[in-house]
Backbone bond lengths (Angstrom), bond angles and torsions (degrees), N, CA, C in turn:
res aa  C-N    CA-C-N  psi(-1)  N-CA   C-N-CA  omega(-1)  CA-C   N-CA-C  phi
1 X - - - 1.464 - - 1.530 110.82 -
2 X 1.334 125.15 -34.16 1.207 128.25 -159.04 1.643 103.01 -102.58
3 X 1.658 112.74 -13.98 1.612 117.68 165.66 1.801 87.89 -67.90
4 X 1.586 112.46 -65.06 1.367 88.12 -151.05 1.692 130.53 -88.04
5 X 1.524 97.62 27.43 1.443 123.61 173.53 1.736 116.79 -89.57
6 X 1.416 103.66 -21.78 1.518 124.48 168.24 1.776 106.22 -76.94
7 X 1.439 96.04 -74.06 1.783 104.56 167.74 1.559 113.97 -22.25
8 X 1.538 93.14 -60.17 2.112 93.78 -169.63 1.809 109.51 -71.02
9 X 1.471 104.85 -24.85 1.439 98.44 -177.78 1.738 97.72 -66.73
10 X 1.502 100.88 -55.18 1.897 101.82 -168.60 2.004 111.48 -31.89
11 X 1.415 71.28 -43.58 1.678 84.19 -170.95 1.430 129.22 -47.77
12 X 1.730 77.05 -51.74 2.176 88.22 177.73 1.272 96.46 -88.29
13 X 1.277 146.85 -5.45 1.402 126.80 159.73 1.924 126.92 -68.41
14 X 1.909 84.86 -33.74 1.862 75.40 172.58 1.345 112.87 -96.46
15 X 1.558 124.79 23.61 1.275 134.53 -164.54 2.015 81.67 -107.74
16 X 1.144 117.04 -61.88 1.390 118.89 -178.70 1.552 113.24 -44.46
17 X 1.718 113.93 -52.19 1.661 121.47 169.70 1.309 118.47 -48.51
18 X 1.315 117.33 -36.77 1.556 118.79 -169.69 1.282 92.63 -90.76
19 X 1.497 143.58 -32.11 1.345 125.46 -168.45 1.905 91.51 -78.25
20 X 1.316 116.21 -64.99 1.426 107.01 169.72 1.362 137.51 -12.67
21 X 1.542 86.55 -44.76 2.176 106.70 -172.56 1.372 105.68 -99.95
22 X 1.185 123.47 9.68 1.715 128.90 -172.38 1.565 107.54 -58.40
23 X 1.360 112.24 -39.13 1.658 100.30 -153.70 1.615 86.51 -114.47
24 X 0.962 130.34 -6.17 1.718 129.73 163.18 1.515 96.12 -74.31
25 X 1.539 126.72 -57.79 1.642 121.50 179.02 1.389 118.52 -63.59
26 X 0.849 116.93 -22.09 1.949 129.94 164.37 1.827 101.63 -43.06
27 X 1.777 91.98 -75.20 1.535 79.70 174.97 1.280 150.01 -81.36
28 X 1.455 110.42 25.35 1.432 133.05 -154.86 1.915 103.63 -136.37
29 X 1.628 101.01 56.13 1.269 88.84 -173.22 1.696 111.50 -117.97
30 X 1.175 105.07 162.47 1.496 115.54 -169.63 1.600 107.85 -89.69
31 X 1.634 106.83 108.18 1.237 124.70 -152.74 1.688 87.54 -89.04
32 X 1.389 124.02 -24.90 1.227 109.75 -160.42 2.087 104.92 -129.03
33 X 1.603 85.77 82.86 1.620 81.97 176.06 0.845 112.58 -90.00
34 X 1.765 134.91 169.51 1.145 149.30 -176.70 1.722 105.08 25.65
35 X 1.098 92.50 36.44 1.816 105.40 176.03 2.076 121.87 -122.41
36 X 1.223 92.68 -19.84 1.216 113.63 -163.28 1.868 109.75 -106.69
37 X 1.354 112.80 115.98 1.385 119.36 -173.93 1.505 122.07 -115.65
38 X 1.042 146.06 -170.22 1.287 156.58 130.59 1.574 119.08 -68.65
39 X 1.061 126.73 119.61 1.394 113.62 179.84 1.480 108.14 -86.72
40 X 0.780 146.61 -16.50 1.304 134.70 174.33 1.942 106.95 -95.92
41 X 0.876 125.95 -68.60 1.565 128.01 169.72 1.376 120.16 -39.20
42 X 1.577 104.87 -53.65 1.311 119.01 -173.36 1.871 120.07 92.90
43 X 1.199 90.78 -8.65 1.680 93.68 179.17 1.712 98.76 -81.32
44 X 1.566 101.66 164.21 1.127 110.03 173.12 1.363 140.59 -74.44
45 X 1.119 128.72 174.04 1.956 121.38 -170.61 1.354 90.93 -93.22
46 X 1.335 111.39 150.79 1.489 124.07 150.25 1.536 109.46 -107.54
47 X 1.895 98.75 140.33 1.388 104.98 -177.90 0.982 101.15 -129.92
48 X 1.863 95.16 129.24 1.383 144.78 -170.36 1.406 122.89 -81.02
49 X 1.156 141.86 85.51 1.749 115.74 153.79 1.199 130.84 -96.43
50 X 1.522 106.94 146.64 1.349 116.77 -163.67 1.522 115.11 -133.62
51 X 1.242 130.37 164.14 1.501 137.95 -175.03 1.470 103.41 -103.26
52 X 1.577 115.46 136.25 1.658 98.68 -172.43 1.232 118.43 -97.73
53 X 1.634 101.26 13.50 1.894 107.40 163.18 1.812 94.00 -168.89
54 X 1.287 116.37 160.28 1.265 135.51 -176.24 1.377 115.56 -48.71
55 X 1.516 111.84 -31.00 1.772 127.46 -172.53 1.552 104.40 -43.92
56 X 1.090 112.29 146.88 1.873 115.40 173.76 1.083 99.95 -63.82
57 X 1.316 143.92 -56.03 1.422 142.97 -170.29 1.421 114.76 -87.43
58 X 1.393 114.15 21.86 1.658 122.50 -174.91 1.579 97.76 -51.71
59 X 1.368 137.36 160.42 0.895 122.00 117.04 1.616 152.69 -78.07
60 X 1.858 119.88 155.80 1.205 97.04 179.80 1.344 125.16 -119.62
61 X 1.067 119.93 -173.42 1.757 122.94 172.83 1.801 112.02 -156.19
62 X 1.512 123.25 160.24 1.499 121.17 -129.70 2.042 69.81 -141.27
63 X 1.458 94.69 141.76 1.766 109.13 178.77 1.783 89.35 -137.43
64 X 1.545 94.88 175.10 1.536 109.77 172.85 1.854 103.57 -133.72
65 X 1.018 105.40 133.39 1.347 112.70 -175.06 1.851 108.17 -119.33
66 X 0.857 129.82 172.09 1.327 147.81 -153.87 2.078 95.30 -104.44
67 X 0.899 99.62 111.79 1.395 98.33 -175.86 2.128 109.66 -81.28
68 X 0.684 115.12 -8.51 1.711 139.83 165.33 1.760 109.44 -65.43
69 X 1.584 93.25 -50.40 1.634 98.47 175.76 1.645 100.82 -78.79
70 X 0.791 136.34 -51.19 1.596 150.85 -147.30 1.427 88.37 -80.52
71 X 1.361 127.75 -50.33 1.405 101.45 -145.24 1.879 113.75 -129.26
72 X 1.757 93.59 -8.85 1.473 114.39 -175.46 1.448 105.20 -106.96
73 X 1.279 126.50 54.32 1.497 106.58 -179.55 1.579 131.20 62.56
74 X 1.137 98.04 12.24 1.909 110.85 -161.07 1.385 103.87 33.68
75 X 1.186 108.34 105.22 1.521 133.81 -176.42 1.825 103.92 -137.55
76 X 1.346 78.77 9.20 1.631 78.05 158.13 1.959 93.26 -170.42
77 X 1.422 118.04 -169.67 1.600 124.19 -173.27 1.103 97.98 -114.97
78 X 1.434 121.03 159.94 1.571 116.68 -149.02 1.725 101.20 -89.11
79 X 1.064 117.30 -27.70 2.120 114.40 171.21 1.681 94.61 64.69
80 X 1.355 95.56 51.55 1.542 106.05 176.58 1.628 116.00 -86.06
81 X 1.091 103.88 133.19 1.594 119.67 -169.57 1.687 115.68 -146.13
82 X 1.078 106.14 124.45 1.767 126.72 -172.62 1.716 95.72 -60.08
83 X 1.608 102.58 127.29 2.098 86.75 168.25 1.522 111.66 -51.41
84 X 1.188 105.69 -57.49 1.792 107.47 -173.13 1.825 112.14 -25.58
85 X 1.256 102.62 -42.68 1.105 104.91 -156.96 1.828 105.83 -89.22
86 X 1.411 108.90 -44.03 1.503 124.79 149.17 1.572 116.62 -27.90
87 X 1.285 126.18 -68.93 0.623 149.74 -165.24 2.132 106.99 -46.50
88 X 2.020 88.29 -76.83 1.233 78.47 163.20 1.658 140.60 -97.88
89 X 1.218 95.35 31.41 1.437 102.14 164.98 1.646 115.53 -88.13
90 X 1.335 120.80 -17.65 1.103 128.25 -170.47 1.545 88.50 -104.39
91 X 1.224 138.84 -66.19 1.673 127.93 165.75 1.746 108.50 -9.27
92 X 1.125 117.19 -66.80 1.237 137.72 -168.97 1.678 114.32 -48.52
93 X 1.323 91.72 -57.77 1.636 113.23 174.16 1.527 100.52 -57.75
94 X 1.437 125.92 -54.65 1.506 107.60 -167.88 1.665 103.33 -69.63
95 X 0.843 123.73 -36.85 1.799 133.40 176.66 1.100 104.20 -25.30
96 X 1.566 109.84 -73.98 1.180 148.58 171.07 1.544 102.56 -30.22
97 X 1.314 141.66 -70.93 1.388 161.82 141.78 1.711 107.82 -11.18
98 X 1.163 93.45 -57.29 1.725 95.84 -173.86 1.305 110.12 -83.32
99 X 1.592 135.96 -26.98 1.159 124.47 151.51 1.684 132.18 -43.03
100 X 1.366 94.95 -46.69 1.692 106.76 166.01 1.093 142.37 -58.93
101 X 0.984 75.25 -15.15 1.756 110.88 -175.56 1.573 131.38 -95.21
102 X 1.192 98.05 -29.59 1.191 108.19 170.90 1.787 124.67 -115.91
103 X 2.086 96.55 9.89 1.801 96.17 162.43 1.680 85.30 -106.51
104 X 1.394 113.55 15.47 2.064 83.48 167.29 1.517 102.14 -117.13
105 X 1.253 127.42 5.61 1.496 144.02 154.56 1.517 100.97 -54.51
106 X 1.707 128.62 -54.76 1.077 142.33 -150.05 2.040 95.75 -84.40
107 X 0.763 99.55 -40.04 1.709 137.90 -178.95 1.477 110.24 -46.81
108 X 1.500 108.24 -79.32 1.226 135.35 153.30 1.487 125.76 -19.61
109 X 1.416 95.12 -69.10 1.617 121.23 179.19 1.633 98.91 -55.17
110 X 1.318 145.75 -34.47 1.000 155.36 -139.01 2.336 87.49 -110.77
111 X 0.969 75.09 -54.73 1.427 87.60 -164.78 1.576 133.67 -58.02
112 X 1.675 93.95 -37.11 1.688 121.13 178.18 1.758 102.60 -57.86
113 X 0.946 74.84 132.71 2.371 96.74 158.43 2.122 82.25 60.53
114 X 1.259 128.32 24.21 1.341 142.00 154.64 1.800 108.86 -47.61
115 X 1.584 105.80 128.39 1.703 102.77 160.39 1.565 98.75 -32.39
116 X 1.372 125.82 -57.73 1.891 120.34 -137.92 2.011 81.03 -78.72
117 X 1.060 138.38 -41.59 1.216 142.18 -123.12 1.898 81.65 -99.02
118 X 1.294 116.64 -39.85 1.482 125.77 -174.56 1.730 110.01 -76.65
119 X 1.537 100.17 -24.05 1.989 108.25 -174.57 1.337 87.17 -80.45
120 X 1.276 116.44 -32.80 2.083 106.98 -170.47 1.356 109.67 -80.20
121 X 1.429 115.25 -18.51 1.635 99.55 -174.80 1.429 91.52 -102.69
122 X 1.049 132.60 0.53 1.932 116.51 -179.55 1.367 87.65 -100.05
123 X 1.334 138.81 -58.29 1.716 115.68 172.51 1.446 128.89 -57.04
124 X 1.021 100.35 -33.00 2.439 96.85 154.02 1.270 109.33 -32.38
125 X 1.672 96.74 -73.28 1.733 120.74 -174.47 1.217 96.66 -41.33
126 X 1.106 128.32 -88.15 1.403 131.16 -149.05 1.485 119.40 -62.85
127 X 1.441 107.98 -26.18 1.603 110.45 175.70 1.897 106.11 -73.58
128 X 1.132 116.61 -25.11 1.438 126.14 -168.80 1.431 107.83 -91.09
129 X 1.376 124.21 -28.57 1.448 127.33 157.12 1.219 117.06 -80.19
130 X 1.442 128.84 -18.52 1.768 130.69 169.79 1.678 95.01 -78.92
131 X 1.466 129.55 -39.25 1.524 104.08 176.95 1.574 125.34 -83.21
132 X 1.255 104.52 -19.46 1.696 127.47 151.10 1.396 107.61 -36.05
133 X 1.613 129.81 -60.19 1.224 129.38 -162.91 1.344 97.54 -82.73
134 X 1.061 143.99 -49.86 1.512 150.93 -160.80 1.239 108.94 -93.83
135 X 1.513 136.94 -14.55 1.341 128.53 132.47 1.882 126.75 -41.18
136 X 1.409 87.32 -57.97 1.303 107.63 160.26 1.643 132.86 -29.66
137 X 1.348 100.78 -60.56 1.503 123.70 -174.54 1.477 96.24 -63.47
138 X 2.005 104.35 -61.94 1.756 87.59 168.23 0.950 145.17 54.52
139 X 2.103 69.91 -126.29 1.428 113.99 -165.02 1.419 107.05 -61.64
140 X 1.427 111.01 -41.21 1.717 121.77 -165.74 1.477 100.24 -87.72
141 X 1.276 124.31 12.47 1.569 110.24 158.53 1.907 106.09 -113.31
142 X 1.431 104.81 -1.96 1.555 93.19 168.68 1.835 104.55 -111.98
143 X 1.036 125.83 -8.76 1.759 133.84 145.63 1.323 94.30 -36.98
144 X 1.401 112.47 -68.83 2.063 119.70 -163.12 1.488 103.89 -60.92
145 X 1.582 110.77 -40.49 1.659 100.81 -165.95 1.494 113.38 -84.57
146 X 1.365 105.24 -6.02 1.953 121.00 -170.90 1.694 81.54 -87.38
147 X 1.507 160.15 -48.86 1.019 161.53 -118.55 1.421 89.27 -109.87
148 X 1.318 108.77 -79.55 1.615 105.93 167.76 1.142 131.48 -53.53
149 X 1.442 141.21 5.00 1.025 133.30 109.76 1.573 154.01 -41.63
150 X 0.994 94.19 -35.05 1.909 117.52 168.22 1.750 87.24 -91.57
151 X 0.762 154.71 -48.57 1.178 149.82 -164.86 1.627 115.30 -69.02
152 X 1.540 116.93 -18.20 1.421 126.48 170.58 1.559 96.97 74.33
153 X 1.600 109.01 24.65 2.161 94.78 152.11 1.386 112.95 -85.86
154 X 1.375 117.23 -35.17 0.969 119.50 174.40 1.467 130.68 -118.60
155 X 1.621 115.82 131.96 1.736 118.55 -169.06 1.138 105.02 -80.91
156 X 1.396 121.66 -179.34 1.487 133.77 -142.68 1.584 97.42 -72.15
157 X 1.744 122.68 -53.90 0.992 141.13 -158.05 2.017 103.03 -68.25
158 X 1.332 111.29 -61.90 0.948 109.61 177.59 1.797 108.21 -50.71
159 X 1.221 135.86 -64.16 0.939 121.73 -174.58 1.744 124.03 -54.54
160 X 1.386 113.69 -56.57 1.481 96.37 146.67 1.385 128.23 -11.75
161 X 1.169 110.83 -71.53 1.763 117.48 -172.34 1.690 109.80 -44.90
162 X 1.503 112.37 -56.72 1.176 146.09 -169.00 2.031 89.26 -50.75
163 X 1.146 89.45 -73.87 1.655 103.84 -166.03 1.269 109.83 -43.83
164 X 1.555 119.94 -48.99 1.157 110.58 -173.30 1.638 135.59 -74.92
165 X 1.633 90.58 -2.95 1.483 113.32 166.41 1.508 119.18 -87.77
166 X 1.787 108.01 -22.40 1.552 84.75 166.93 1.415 120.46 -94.49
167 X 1.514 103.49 0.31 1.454 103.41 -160.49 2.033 108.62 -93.48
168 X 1.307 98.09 -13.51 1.654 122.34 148.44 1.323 119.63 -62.65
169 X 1.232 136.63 -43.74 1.020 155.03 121.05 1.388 117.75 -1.77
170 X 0.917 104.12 -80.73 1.728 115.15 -164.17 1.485 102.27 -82.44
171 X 1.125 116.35 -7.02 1.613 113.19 173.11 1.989 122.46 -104.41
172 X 1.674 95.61 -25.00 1.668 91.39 152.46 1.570 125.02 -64.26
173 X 1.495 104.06 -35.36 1.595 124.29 -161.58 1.794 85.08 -68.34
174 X 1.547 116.69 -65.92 1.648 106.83 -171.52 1.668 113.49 -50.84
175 X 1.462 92.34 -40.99 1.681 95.75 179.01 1.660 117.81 -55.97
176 X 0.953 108.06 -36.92 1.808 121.86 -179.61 1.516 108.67 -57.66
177 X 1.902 92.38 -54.98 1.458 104.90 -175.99 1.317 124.30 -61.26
178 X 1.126 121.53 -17.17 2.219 138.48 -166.70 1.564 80.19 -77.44
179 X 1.796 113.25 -49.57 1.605 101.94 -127.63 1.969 78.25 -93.70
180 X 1.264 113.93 -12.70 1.827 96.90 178.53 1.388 91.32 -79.41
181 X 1.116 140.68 -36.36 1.359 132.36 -154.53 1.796 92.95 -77.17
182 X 1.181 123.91 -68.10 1.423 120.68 -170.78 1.455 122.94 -65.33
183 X 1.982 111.63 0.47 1.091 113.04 142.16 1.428 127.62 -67.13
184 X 1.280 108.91 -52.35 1.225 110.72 -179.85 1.658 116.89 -47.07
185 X 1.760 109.38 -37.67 1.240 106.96 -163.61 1.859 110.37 -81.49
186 X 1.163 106.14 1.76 1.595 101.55 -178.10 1.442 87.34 -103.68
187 X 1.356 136.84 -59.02 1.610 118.97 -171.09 1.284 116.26 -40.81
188 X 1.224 117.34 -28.80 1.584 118.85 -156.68 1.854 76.23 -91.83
189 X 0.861 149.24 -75.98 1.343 166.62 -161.43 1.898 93.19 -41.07
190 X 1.815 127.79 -52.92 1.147 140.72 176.90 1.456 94.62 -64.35
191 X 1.107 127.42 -71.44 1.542 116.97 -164.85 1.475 126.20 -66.55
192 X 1.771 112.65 -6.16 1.284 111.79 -158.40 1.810 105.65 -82.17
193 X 0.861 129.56 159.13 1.439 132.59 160.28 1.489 128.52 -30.39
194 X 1.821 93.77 -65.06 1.491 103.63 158.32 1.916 128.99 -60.92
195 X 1.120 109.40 8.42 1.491 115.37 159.44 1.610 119.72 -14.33
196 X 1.034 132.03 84.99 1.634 142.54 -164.99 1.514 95.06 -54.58
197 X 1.525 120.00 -32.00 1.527 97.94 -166.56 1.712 100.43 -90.31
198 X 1.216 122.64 -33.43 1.304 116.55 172.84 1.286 138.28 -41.89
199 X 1.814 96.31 -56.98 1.230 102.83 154.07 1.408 146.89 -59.66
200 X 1.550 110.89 -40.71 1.276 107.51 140.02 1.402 140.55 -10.28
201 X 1.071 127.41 -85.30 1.944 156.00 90.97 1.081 97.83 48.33
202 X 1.612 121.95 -81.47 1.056 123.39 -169.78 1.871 119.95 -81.91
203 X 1.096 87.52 -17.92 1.793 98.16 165.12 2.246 116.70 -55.54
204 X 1.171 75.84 -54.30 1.319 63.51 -175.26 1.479 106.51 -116.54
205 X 1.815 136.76 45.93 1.144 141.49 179.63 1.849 96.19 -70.99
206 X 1.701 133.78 -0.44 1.098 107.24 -174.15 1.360 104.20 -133.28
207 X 1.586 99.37 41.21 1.546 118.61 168.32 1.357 105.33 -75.56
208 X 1.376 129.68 118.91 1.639 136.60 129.33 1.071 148.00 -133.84
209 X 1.511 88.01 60.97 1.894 118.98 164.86 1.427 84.31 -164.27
210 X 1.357 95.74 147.77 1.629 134.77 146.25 0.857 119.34 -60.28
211 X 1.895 122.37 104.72 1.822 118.85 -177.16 1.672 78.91 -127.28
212 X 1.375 112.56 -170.01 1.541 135.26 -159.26 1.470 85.04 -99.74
213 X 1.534 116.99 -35.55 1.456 88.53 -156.11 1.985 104.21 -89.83
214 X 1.390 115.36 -5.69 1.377 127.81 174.69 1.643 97.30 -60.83
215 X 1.011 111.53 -52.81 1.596 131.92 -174.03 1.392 101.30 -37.59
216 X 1.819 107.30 -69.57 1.273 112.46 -147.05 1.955 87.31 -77.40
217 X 0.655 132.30 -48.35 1.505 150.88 178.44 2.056 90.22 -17.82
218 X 1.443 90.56 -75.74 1.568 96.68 -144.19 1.639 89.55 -96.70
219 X 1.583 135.06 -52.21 1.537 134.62 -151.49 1.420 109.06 -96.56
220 X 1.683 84.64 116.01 1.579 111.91 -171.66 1.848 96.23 -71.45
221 X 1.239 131.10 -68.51 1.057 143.98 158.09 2.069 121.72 -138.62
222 X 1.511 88.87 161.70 1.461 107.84 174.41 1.409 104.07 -117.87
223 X 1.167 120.58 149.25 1.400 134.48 -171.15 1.899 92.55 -157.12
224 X 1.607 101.80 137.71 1.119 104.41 -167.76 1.491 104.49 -143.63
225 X 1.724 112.26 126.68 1.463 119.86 -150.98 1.777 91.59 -101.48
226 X 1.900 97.13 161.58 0.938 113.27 -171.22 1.886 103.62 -55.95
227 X 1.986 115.77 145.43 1.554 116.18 -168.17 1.849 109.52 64.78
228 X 1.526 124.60 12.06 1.647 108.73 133.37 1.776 86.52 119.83
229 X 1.149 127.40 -40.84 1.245 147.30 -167.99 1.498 101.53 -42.93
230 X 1.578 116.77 133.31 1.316 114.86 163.29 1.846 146.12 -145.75
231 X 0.975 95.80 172.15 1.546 97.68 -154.22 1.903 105.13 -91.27
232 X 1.062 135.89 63.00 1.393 101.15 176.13 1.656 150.38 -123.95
233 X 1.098 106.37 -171.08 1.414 97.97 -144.46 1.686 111.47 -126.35
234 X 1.561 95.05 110.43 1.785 92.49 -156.91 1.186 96.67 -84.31
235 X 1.612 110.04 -177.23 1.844 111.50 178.13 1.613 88.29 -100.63
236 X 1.423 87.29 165.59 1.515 109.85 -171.18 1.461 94.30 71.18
237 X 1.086 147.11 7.16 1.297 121.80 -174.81 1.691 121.02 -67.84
238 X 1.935 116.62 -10.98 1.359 104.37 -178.42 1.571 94.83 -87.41
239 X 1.445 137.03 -0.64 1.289 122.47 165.08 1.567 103.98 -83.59
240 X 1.518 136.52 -33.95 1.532 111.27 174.54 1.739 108.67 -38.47
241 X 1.659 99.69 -74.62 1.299 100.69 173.60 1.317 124.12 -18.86
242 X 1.346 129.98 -35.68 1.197 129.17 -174.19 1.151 118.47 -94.86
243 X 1.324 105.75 -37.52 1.494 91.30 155.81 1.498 147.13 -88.95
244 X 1.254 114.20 -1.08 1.276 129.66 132.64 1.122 119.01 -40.17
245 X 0.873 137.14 -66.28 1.746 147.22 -175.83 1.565 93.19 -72.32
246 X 1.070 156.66 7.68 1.408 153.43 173.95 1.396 110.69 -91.51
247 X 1.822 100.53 -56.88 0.974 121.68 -168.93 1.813 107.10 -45.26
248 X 1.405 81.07 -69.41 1.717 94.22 -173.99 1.222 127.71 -59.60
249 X 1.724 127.16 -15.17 1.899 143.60 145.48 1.744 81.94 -35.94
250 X 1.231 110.15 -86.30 1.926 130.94 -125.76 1.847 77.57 -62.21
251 X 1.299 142.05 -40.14 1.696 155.72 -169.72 1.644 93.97 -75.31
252 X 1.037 126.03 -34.58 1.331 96.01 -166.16 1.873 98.13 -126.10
253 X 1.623 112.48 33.01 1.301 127.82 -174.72 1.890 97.75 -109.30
254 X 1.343 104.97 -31.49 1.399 115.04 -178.08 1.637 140.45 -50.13
């Protein structure tokens, strides 16, 4: 009785703190859940708020700590970083992003239905119809050698031998063929208008503040290096890459 007379007091006491701390925790919220890592460990941050002295009217402010340090024996260092400062360091970074973003918009526009942009899609084409034909050929030279086999030109062993050379064959040629085809399908995808990362990009180029929903919008993850420093990592980002790397084909096709 007297354990759970302690229990019920604990209870309504941090039930009283949190109603107390409600509208101080309102503005102290963690913009980046299940978003936020350790860069070296890889485990996630825990976010902290704290009072910056004991006073009732202290004020407070909210950090992210390394949950590896906190909770594993520190098996890693805590890669502790103030939100304020989190916050706009990652502001900065998308800025940063949307500026780039919108001189390779300018770029682009310049670039599409381009001599260099027209030499890259007729050598796609044509390399993807040369493994087309020679896929082709192949098949119809192991059709011929499966025939002559039933046909008694060729014995078990020799054909074996035979087969397993076209059938090596015919599996670089498909392999070649996936990876021209899914070239083709991201250039066309990098150069097109509808470009997911651009638009993106350009969606929120007239962000200046950090809200949750900018967050969820554009930040794939944050990862934050030992002394506050950080790494991050927008969505769509393997199409920037790609279109970066587009850019400079269709530039040096000219």
């Amino acid at each position: 009785q007297k354990v759970r007379e302690m229990r019920n007091a604990a209870a309504r006491t941090r039930v009283e703190k949190m109603e107390r701390t409600e509208e101080i925790r309102a503005t102290l919220v963690n913009l980046f859940e299940d978003r936020i890592v350790c860069a070296d460990c890889g485990r996630k941050l825990y976010f902290h708020r704290k009072r910056v002295d004991k006073r009732k009217d202290g004020a407070w402010y909210a950090f992210y700590e390394c949950s590896s340090s906190v909770k594993r024996g520190n098996l890693c260092t805590p890669h502790y970083t103030r939100q304020d400062k989190l916050e706009a360091d990652v502001l900065a970074a998308i800025q940063l992003q949307v500026k780039a973003a919108l001189n390779y918009d300018k770029l682009l526009a310049k670039l599409r239905n381009s001599e260099g942009e027209r030499s890259i899609r007729d050598q796609q084409n044509a390399l993807i119809t040369s493994l087309n034909l020679k896929l082709s050929g192949v098949s119809k030279k192991r059709t011929r050698l499966y025939e002559d086999f039933t046909e008694g030109i060729l014995d078990e062993e020799e054909y074996a031998f035979a087969k397993k050379a076209y059938d090596e064959q015919y599996a670089d040629l498909s392999r070649r063929l996936d990876e021209a085809v899914q070239r083709k399908v991201k250039f066309a995808e990098a150069m097109s208008e509808d470009n997911k990362w651009l638009t993106l990009m350009k969606s929120v180029s007239g962000a200046e503040k950090l809200s949750q929903e900018l967050v969820d919008e554009s930040v794939e993850l944050v990862k934050v290096h030992e002394g506050g420093s950080i790494e991050l990592v927008m969505k769509y980002g393997d199409i920037y890459a790609l279109t970066v790397q587009s850019i400079k084909e269709v530039q040096e096709a000219m």
